[in-house]
N, C-alpha and C positions, 0 to 999 in steps of 0.2 A: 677358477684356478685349478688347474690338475694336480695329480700327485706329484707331479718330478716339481714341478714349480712350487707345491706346498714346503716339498722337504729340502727345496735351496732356500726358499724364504726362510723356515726356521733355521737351519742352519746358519744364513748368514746374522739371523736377527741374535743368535746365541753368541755368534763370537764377536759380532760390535759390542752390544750389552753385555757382556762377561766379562771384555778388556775396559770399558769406562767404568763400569763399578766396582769392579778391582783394585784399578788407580785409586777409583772415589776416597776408597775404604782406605786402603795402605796410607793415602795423604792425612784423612781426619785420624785414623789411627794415632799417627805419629804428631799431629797437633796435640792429640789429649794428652798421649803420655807427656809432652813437655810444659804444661798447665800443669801449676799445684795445686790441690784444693780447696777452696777457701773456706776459712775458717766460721762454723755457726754464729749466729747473733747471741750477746749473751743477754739474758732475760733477767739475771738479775733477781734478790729475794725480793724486789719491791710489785715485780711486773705480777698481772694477776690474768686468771684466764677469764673470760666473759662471764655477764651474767647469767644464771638460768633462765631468769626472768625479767621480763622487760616494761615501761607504764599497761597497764592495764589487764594484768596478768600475759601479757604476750610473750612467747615461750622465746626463749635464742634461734638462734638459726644452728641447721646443723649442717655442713660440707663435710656429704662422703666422699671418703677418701682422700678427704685435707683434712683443714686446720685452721682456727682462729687465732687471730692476732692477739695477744695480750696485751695489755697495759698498764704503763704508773701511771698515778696522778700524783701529777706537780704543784702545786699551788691552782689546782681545780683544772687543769689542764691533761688533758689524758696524751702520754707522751708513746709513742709506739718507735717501733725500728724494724726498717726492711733493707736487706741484704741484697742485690742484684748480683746474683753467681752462676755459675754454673755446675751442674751433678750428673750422676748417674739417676737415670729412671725406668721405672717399669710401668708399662703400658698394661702391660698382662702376664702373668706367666709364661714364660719363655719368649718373651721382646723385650728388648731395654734399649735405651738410645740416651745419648750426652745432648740432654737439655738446657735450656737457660729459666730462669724464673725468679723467684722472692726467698730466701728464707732457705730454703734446700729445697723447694716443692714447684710444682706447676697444677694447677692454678697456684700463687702466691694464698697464702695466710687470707681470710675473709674479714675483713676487715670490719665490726660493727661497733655502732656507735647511736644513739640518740638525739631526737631531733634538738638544735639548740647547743652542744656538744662542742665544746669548742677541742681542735684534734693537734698534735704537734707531732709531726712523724719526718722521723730523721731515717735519708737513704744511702746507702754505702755501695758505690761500685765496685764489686767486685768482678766485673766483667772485662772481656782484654779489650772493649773499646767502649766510647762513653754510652753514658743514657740521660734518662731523665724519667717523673713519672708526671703523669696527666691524669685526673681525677673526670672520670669520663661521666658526665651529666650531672657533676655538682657545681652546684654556683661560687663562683671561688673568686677572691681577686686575682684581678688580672694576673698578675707577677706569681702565683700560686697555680696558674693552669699549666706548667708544663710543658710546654710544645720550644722548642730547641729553637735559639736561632730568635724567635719570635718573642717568647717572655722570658726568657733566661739563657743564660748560659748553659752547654750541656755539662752533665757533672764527669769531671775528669776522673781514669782509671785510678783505682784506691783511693778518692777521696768520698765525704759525706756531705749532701745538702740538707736542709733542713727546709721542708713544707710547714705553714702553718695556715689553721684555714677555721672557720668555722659553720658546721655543718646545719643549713638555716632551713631546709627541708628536709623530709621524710622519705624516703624509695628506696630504688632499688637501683646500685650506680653499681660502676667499673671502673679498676685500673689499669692499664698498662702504659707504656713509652710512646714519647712522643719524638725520638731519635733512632734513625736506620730501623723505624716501623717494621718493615719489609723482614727483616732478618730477626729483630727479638721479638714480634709480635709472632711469629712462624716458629721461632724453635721454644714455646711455651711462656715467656712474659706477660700473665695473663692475671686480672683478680679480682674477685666482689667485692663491695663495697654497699653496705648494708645500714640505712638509717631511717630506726623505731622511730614512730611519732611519739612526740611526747605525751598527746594524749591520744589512745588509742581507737582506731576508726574500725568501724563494721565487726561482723561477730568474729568471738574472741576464736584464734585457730591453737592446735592442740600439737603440730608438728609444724616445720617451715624451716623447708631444705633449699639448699642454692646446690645449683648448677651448672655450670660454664660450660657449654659446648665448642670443640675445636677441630678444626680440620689438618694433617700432616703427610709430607712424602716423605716416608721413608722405607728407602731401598732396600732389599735384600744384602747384606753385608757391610752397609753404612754405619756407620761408629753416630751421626747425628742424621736428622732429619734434613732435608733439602728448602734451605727456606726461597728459594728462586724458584721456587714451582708457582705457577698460574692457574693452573685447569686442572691436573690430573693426581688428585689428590689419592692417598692409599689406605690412611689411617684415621678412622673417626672417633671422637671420645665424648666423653662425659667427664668433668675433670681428668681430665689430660688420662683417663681409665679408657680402656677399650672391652668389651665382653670377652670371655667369661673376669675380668678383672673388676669390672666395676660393682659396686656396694649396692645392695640392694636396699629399697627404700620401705621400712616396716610401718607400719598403720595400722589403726583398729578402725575395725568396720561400724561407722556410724560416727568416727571424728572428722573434726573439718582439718582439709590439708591444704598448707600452701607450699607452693615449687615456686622457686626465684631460676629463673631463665635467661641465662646471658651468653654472646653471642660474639666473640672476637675470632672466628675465623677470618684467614685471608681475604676470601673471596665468597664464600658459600652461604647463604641462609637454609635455613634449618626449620622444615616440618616438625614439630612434635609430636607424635599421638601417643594417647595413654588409653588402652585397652580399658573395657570395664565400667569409664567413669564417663561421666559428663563434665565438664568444665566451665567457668567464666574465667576470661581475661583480667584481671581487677587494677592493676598497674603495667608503664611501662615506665622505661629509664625518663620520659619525660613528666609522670605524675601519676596522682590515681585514676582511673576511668569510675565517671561518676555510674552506679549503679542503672539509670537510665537508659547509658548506653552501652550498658554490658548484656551479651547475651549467649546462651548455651553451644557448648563444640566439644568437640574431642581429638580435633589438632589443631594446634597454634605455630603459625608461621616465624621464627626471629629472625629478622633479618640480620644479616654480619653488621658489627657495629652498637645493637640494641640490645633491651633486657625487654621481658614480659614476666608477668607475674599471674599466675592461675590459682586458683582454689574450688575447690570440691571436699563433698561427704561420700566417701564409699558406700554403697548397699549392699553390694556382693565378696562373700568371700573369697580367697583363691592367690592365685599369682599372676598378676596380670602383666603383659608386657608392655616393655615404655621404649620409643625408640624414633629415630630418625627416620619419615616415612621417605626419604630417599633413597633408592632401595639398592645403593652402591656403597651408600653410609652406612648399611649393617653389616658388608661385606671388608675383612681386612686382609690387605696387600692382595686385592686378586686382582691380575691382570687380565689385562686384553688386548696384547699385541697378536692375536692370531686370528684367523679366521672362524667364523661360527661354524661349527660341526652340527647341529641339530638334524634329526634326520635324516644323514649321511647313513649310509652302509659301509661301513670301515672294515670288517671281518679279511676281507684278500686285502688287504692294508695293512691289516694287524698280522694275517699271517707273513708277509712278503718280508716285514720293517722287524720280525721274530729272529728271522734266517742272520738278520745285523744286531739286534739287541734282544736278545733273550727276554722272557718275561716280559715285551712290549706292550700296552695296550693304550687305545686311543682314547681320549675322554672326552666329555661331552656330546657325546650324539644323542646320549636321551637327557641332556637338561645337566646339572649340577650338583644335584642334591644328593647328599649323604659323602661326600668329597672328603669333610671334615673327621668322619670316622674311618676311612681307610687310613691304615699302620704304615703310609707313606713314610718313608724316610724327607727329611725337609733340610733346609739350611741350618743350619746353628741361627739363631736372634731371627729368626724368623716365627709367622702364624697365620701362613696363609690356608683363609678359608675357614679358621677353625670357631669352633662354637663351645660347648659343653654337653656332657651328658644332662639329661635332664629326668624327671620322674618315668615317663614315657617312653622317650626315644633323646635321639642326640637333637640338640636345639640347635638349629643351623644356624644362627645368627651371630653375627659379632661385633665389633665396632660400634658405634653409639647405642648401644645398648643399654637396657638393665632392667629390673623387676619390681615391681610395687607390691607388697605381701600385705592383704588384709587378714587379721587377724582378729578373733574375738578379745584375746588378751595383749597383746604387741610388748608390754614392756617384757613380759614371760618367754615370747615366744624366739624358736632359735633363727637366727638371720639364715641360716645355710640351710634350712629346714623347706623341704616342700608339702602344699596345702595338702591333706588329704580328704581328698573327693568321698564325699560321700554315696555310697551305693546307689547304681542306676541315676549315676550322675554327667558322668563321662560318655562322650562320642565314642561309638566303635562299631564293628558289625555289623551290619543290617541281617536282621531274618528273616528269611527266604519266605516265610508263612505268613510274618505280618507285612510284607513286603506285598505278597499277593493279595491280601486282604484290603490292604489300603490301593490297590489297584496299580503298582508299579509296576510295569516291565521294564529290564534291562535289555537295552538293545547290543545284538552283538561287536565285540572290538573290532575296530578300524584293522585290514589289513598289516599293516605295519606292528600293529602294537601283538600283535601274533607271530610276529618272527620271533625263535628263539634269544634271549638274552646273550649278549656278549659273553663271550667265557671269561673268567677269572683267574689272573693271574697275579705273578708278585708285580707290588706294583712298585716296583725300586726303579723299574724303568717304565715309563709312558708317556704319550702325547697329549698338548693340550691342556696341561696340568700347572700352565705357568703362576710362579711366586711372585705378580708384582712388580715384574721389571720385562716382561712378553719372553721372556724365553723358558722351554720348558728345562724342567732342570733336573738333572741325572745324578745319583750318588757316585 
């Protein structure tokens, strides 16, 4: 592709994509504002939040960045209520998007309970077209599974069904809809489903976090998420959280840990790896894995659809990263409708395209990195590319992200706090002396990596720097 042909393709890819998401927006805009919004579930002085603790000192579960479900009991009956609505949400710091889910949340409320538990959960549509909910991997009577059409009626706008079921195994299960899937499983309908053995199996764990992983498109200037996407996903999470948003998960070094792993993306299964630790697999949504057949890793595959369940002891202190090893899942809203620049010599490019937009400059020809700390000017509800600062440098990573903090003391220690490294602990420098010593030589840089760096400019205007919809985008 040549320049002239480069700069009609952007061009025209700017103005098809800037008039379809425009309309997008102006349309869901004007949907939201004529929604009113529904009113919270009331909880009532009877409803009670979970136990600390559960048969065999097993501790609760805790979902960062949710919320457990509370309950009465009825005449032995543990009675719950989830709301099907729609809200306002935050993905992260400066993204929000008009959700659907349980409760006012996405992931919905975590639902737990005990094995033997008999459950009574009344559901209230509050959405502008029906639903249903399906209890994904528990053994339910028929007429209690949920699926539209097939065991029940769907439940009509503003009214309430009532599930009754009793929870006759132990795992690790999910809820969402079993009506227009495609559309409320996509724009956040999503939830665990948590059930304690009554008598507790294998060594007693000292933490035991759940969390949902989801896949979403949403566009630069979209009021919701795109739930007709297929393939080309933009926003990855951790309960419906994207990095730097999502909750870090705190530990003490030397406790045993379990992560509950659940997986209702559209279409994507999901790598896990967790920095640091070694891992067994010990459940999945269909049972326990007997210890025989469990064995050591440090990433687990969930497929869309499944839950896994892992557990480990820390040895190391620090902050270790946890994250989707796909490596487009760490990246939020970065597109790729343009061509790869790697390599390229763009300098008479950059000067020529100066002469039409001041302060141009072209991005990508040495790789990506550090994108997220340029003082770009960006869309409004947008977050493309972005990371956080971190102890070191800026952590380029985002979207399914988040951190595991081992600590000597965990319940002390501050969640926003980072490790400090103890002296002549840390990567950095090499010394030219002990360099020689240990008999390194560095051979000289490749040509290329000798040509002068691109100049710096403002960077209010430049190429190649597109938000998630292929067009590069200008203040």
């Amino acid at each position: 592709m040549d320049r002239r042909a480069f700069l009609q393709y952007g061009s025209a890819a700017a103005g098809a994509a800037l008039l379809a998401r425009t309309t997008t927006a102006a349309a869901q805009t004007a949907a939201a504002a004529a929604a009113a919004p529904a009113p919270a579930p009331a909880a009532g002085p009877e409803a009670k939040p979970a136990k600390a603790e559960y048969p065999g000192g097993q501790p609760a579960v805790v979902t960062p960045n949710g919320s457990t479900l509370p309950w009465r009991i009825v005449d032995g009956v543990k009675v719950g209520h989830l709301v099907a609505e729609s809200f306002d949400h935050e993905f992260a710091p400066g993204l929000r998007a008009e959700c659907w889910g349980y409760n006012g949340g996405t992931p919905g409320p975590t639902i737990e309970a005990v094995e033997g538990d008999r459950l009574r959960i009344y559901v209230t549509n509050h959405l502008p077209e029906a639903t249903t909910v399906h209890w994904h991997g528990v053994i339910v009577p028929n007429g209690m599974d949920g699926v539209a059409g097939l065991t029940q009626k769907p439940i009509p706008v503003g009214e309430t069904f009532m599930y009754e079921l009793t929870v006759k195994y132990p795992g690790t299960f999910m809820y969402h809809p079993h009506f227009d899937e495609m559309t409320q499983i996509a724009l956040g309908m999503t939830g665990m489903l948590i059930v304690h053995p009554k008598k507790a199996r294998g060594p007693r764990v000292d933490h035991d976090f759940v969390l949902m992983t989801h896949e979403w498109r949403l566009d630069v200037g979209a009021k919701r998420p795109d739930p007709g996407e297929m393939t080309d996903f933009n926003l990855l999470t951790f309960n419906s959280k994207a990095y730097p948003g999502t909750a870090p998960l705190v530990v003490g070094k030397g406790e045993r840990v379990r992560i509950r792993l659940g997986n209702l993306s559209p279409m994507d299964h999901h790598p896990i790896h967790i920095h640091g630790v070694h891992f067994n697999v010990t459940a999945t949504d269909g049972g326990y894995v007997p210890v025989s057949a469990q064995s050591p890793d440090t990433t687990v595959l969930v497929p869309t659809g499944s839950t896994r369940v892992i557990e480990f002891v820390p040895e190391e202190l620090g902050d270790w990263a946890m994250h989707c090893h796909m490596t487009h899942h760490v990246m939020t809203q970065m597109g790729h409708g343009l061509p790869p620049l790697i390599g390229t010599d763009t300098r008479k490019l950059d000067e020529q395209m100066r002469k039409i937009l001041p302060g141009y400059m072209t991005m990508g020809q040495r790789g990506m990195g550090g994108m997220g700390e340029m003082a770009m000017p960006i869309p409004e509800n947008s977050l493309p590319m972005r990371g956080a600062n971190g102890p070191f440098s800026y952590i380029d990573m985002g979207g399914m992200f988040t951190v595991v903090k081992v600590r000597e003391n965990p319940a002390s220690a501050d969640p926003n706090g980072y490790f400090e490294h103890p002296a002549g602990s840390v990567a950095g420098l090499a010394d030219a002396a002990k360099m020689s010593a240990d008999g390194i030589v560095v051979p000289p840089p490749p040509k290329h990596l000798a040509q002068p760096a691109p100049q710096q400019h403002d960077h209010s205007q430049h190429g190649h720097g597109d938000h998630g919809d292929g067009v590069p985008w200008k203040k």
